[in-house]
KEFI-152868 format. One record per atom (N, C-alpha, C): y negated, z negated, x negated. Coordinates in steps of 0.05 Angstrom, whole numbers, padded with zeros to 5 digits, always signed. Last residue first. Layout:
<rs>
YZX...
</rs>
This chain:
<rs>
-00620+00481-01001-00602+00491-01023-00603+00516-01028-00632+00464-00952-00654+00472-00972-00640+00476-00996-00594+00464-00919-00608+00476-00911-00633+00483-00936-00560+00424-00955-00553+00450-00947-00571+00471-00942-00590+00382-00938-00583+00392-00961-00580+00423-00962-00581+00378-00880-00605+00375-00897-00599+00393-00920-00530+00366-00871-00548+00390-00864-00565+00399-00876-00524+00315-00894-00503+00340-00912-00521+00369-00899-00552+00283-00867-00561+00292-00897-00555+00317-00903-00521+00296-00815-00552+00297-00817-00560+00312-00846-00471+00278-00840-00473+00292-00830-00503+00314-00831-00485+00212-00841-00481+00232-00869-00478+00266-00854-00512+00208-00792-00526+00210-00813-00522+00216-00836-00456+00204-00763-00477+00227-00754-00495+00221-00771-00429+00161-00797-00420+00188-00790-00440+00204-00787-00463+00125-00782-00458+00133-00807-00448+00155-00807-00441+00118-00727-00472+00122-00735-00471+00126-00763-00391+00101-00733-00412+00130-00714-00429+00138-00727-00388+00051-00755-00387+00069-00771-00396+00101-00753-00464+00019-00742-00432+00029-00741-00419+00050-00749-00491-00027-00769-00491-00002-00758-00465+00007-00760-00485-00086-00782-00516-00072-00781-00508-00048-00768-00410-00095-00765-00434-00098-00780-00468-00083-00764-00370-00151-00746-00393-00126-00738-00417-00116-00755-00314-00154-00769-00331-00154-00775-00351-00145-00770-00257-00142-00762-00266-00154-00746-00298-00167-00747-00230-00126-00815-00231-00149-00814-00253-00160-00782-00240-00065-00805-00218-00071-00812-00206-00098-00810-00294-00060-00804-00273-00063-00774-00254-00070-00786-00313-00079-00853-00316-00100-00827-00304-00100-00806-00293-00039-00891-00292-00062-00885-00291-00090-00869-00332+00006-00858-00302-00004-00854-00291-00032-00866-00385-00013-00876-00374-00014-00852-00347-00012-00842-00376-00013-00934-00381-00049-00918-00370-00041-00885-00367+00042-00932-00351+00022-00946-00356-00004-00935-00411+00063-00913-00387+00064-00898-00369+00046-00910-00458+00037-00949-00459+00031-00925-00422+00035-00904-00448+00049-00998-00439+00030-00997-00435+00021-00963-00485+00106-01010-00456+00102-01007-00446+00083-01011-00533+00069-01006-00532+00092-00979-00493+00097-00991-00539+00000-01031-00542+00029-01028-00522+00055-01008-00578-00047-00994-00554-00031-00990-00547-00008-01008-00627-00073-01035-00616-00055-01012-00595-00048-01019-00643-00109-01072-00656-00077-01070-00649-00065-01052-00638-00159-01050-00659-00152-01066-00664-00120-01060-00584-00159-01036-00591-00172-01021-00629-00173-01025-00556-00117-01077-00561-00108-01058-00582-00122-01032-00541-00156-01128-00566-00137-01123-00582-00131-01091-00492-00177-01102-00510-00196-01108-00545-00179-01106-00461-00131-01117-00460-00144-01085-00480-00159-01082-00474-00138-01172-00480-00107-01161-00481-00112-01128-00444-00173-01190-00474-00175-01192-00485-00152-01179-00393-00174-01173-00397-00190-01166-00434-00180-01160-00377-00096-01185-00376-00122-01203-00405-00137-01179-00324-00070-01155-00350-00069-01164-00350-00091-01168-00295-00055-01111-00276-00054-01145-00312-00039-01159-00286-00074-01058-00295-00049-01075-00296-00045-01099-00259-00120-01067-00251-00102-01042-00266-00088-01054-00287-00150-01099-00272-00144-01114-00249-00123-01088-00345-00145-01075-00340-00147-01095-00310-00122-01105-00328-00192-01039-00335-00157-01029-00326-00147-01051-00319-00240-01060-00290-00218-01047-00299-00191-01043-00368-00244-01083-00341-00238-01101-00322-00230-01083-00400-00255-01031-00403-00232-01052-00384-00226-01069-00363-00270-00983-00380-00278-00998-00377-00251-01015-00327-00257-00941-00314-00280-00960-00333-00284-00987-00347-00231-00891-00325-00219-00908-00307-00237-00937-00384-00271-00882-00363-00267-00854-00336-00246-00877-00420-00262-00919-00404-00284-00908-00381-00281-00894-00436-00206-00914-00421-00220-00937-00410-00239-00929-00456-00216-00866-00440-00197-00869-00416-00203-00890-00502-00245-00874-00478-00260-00844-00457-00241-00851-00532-00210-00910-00517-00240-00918-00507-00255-00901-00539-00177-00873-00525-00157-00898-00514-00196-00911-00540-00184-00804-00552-00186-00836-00532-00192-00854-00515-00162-00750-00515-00175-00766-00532-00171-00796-00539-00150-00668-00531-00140-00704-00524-00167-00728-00504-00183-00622-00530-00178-00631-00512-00168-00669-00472-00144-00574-00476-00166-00603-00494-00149-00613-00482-00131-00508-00478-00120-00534-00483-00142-00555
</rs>
């Protein structure tokens, strides 16, 4: 199995923070944030497709994003 990648082997491998960036139609400093505050939680399927799309492995897959938005959406629900 490959070993995981970090959120800045990720950026790299995608063309650095301004191409993410401008593949999500977000500004440069907001790709730049993330390496400080974290990922945020609806950016994760977005980098993750991203990456298959370009051959890109990322931190978690899109599965696994799947069954955790899922999870939440229960969540919610359940205490709504």
């Amino acid at each position: 199995m490959a070993r995981s990648r970090s959120l800045d082997e990720i950026l790299d491998a995608l063309g650095g923070e301004s191409a993410v960036a401008t593949m999500l139609g977000c500004g440069p400093s907001s790709v730049s944030n993330w390496k400080s505050r974290g990922l945020p939680k609806g950016r994760w399927v977005d980098l993750v497709t991203l990456g298959a799309e370009r051959g890109v492995r990322p931190p978690i897959s899109l599965d696994e994003v799947r069954r955790a938005a899922v999870a939440i959406e229960s969540v919610r629900q359940e205490t709504a």
